[in-house]
C-alpha positions in Angstrom: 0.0 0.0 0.0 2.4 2.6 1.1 5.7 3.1 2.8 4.5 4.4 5.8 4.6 2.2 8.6 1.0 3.2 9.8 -0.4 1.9 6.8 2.1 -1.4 6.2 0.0 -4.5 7.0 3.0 -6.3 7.7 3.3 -4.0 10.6 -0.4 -4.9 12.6 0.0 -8.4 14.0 -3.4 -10.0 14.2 -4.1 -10.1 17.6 -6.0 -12.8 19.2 -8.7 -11.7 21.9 -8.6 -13.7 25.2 -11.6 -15.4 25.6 -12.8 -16.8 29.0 -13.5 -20.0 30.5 -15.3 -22.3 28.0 -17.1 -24.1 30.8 -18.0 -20.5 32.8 -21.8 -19.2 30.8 -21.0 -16.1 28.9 -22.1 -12.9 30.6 -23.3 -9.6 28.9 -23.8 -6.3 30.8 -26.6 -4.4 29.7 -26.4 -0.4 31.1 -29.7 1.4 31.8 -33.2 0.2 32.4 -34.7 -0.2 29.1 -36.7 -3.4 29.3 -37.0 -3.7 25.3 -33.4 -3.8 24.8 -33.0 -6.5 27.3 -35.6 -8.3 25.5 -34.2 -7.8 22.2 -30.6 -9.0 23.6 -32.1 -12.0 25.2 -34.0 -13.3 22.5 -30.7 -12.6 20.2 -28.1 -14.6 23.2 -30.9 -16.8 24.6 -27.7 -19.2 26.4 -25.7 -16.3 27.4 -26.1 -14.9 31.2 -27.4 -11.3 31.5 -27.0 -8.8 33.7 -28.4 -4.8 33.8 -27.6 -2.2 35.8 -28.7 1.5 36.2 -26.1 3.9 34.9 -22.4 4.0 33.5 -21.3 4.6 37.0 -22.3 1.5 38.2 -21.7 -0.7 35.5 -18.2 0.4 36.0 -18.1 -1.0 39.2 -19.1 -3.7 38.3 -17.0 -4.5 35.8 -14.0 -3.7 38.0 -15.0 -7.2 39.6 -16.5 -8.7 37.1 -15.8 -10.1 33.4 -18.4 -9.6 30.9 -17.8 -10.2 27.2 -20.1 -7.7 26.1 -21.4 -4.4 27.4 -24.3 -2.7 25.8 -24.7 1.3 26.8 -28.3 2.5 27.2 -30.3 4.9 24.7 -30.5 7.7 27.5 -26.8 8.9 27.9 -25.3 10.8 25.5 -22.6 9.7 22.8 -19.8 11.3 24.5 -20.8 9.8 28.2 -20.8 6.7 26.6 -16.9 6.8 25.1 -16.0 7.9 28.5 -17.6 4.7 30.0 -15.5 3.2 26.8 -12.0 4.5 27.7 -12.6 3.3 31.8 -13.5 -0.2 30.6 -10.8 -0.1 28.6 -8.2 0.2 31.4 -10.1 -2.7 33.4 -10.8 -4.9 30.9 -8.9 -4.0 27.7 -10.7 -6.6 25.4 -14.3 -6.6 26.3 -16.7 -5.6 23.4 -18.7 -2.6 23.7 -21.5 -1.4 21.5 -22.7 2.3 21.9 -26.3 3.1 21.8 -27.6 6.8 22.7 -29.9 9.2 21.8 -27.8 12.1 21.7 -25.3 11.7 19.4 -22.2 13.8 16.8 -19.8 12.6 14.4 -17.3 13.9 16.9 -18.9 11.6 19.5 -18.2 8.2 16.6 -14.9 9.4 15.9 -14.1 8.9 19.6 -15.6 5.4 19.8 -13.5 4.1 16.9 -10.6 5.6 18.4 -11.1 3.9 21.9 -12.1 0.5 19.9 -15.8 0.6 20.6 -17.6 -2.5 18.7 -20.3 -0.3 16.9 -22.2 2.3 17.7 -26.0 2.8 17.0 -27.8 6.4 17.8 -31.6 6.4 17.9 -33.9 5.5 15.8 -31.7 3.0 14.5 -33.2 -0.6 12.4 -33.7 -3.4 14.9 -32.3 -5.9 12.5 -29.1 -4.0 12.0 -28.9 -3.9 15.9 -29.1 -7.9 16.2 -27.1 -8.8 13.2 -24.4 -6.7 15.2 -24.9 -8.7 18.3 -24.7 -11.6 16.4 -21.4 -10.6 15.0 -20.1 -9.1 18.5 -20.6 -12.8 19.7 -19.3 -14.7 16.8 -16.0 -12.8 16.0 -12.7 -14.3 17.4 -10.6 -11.7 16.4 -11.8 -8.1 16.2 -8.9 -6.1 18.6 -7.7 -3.1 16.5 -9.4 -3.9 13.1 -10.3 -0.5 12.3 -7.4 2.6 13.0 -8.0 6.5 12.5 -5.3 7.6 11.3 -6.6 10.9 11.1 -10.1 13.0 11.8 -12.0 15.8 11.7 -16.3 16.0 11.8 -15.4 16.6 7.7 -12.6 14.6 7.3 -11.7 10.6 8.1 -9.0 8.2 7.4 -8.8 5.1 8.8 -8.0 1.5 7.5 -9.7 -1.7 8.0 -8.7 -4.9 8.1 -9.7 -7.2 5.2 -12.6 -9.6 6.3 -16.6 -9.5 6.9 -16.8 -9.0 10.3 -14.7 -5.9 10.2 -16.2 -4.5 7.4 -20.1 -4.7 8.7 -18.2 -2.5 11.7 -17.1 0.0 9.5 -20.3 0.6 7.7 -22.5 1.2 10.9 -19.7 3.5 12.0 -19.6 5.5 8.7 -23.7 5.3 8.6 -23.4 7.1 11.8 -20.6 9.6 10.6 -22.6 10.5 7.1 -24.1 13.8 7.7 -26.5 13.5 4.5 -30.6 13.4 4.1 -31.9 9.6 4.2 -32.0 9.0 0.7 -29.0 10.3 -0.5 -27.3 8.7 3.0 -29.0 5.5 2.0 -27.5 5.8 -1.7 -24.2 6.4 -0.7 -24.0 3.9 2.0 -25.0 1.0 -0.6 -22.3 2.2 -2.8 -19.5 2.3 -0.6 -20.5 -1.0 0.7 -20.2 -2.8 -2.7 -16.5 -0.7 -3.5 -15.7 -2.0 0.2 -16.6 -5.4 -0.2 -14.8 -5.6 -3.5 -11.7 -4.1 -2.2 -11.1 -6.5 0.4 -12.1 -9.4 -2.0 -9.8 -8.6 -5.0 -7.3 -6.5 -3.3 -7.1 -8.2 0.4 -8.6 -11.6 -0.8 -10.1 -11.6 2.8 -6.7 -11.7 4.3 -7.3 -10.2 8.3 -3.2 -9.2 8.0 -4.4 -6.9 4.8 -5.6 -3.5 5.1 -8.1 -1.2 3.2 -7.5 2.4 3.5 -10.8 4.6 3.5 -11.2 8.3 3.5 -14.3 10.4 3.8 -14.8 14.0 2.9 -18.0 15.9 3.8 -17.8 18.7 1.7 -20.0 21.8 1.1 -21.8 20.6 -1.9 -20.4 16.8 -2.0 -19.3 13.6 -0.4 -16.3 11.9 -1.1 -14.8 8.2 -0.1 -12.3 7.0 -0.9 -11.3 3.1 -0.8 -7.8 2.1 -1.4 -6.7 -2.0 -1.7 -3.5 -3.3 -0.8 -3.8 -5.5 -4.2 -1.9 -5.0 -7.5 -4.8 -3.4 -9.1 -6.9 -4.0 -12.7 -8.3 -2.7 -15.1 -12.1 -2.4 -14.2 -13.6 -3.0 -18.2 -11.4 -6.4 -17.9 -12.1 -8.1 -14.7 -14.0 -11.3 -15.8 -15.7 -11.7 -12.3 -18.0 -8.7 -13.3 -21.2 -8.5 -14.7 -19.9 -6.0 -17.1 -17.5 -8.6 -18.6 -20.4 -10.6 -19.9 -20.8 -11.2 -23.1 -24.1 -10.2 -24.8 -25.4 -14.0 -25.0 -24.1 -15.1 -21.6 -25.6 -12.3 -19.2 -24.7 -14.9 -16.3 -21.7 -15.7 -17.4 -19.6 -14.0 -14.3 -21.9 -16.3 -11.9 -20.3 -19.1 -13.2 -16.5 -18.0 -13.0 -16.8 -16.2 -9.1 -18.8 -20.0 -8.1 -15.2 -21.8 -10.4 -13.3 -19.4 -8.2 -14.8 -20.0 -4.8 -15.6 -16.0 -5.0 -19.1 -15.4 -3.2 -22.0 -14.6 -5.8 -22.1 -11.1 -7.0 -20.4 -9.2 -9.1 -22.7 -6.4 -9.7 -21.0 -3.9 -7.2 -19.4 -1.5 -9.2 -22.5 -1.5 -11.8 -24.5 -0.4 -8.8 -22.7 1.8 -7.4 -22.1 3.9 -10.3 -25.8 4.0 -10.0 -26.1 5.0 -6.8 -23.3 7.9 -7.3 -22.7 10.8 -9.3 -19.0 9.8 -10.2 -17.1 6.8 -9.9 -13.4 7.0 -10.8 -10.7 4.8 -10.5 -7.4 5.4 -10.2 -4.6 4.0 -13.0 -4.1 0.6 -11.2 -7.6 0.1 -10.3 -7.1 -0.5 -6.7 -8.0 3.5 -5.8 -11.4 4.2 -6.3 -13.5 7.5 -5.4 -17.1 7.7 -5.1 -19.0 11.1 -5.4 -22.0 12.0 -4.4 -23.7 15.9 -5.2 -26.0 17.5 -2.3 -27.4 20.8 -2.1 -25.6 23.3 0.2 -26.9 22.5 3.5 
């Protein structure tokens, strides 16, 4: 990717998060009294042990005595309250996952989570479905410990990189959901796009490879939206890659299907067709591992 040692994948280890006794239940600490959230998590964990407690205060005590895998924050503190909570777990239990959810939330307040290596973060009203699929994952994922780095950030501004798998890259998209600063529809449009260019990158550039890195900017400015995703593969030309719908020829529309399913590549292949559809421009870069998507919006 590049010389600089921040962004050198050979540089980040994979680390490997401690997990505790096998034969001990698994525990999750819900904060706040919100019934239907403790609903929600115990229909989604049914076999895990749950415990809820009134404030960030307390479930800091607690967890100064106590291990619990996961911590869920409640909707009624703010975003900022929250990442304090984050950076005092961190210094008691360094490795426990920690998913953000709050009323009262700023792009600031996500920068700060990803920075102290919050799971995810949702702000209210957020899509119940995207909430459990995150628990799921939160539950699922062995390795997840410093998969997603800012290396630099302003409310306007992001750059971070991303380790190459699934897991870490349905993290990063709820954190740039709650970053994008854009009406729903043209949110919506943009999110869809970036996830297809994001998916793609780590599949043809990082082949899915968790000591791999993507490097991702975002750029909120006046009248547009800018991302930028970056692979740490040795590029292509995008009218020649076979494993794209646009490589088919005119009487075998299917014909990438086939290839990706020869290839043990999961079906697709329509990403970059849809997000030029979803975007105002789509430009790649003379290797074809650099890709920017823009999106126009009206002077807000």
């Amino acid at each position: 990717m590049t010389s600089d040692p921040k962004l050198d994948p050979q540089s980040r280890p994979v680390p490997q998060s401690p997990r505790p006794d096998p034969e001990s239940p698994r525990k999750v600490l819900i904060v706040g009294s919100d019934s239907l959230v403790a609903k929600r998590v115990s229909e989604v964990l049914p076999a895990w042990e749950l415990t809820q407690t009134a404030d960030n205060k307390a479930a800091l005590a607690l967890m100064e005595n106590s291990c619990f895998e996961l911590v869920i924050t409640g909707e009624n503190t703010t975003g900022s309250e929250d990442v304090e909570l984050l950076r005092k777990i961190r210094v008691v239990r360094p490795h426990t996952r920690l998913i953000i959810l709050t009323d009262q939330s700023t792009p600031a307040d996500v920068i700060a989570a990803i920075r102290g290596r919050a799971f995810s973060y949702f702000s209210t009203p957020y899509q119940e479905s995207a909430f459990e699929e995150m628990l799921h994952l939160a539950t699922e994922t062995p390795i997840w410990d410093e998969g997603i780095e800012v290396l630099s950030a302003t409310e306007t501004w992001i750059r971070l990189v991303a380790r190459c798998d699934i897991g870490t890259a349905n993290r990063l998209l709820q954190f740039i959901h709650e970053v994008v600063d854009l009406p729903e529809e043209e949110a919506d449009k943009v999110g869809v796009a970036f996830r297809e260019i994001l998916l793609n990158a780590m599949e043809h550039g990082g082949k899915f490879d968790p000591t791999q890195h993507v490097e991702i900017s975002y750029v909120r400015a006046r009248h547009m939206v800018i991302c930028r995703i970056k692979d740490p593969g040795k590029g292509f030309s995008p009218g020649d890659d076979p494993n794209a719908v646009t490589s088919n020829p005119p009487d075998d529309p299917v014909r990438h299907l086939k290839l990706r399913e020869a290839e043990g590549i999961r079906p697709g292949g329509y990403g970059v067709m849809l997000a030029s559809k979803l975007v105002d421009e789509l430009i790649y870069g003379e290797k074809g591992n650099d890709v920017l998507l823009i999106k126009y919006v009206e002077d807000p």
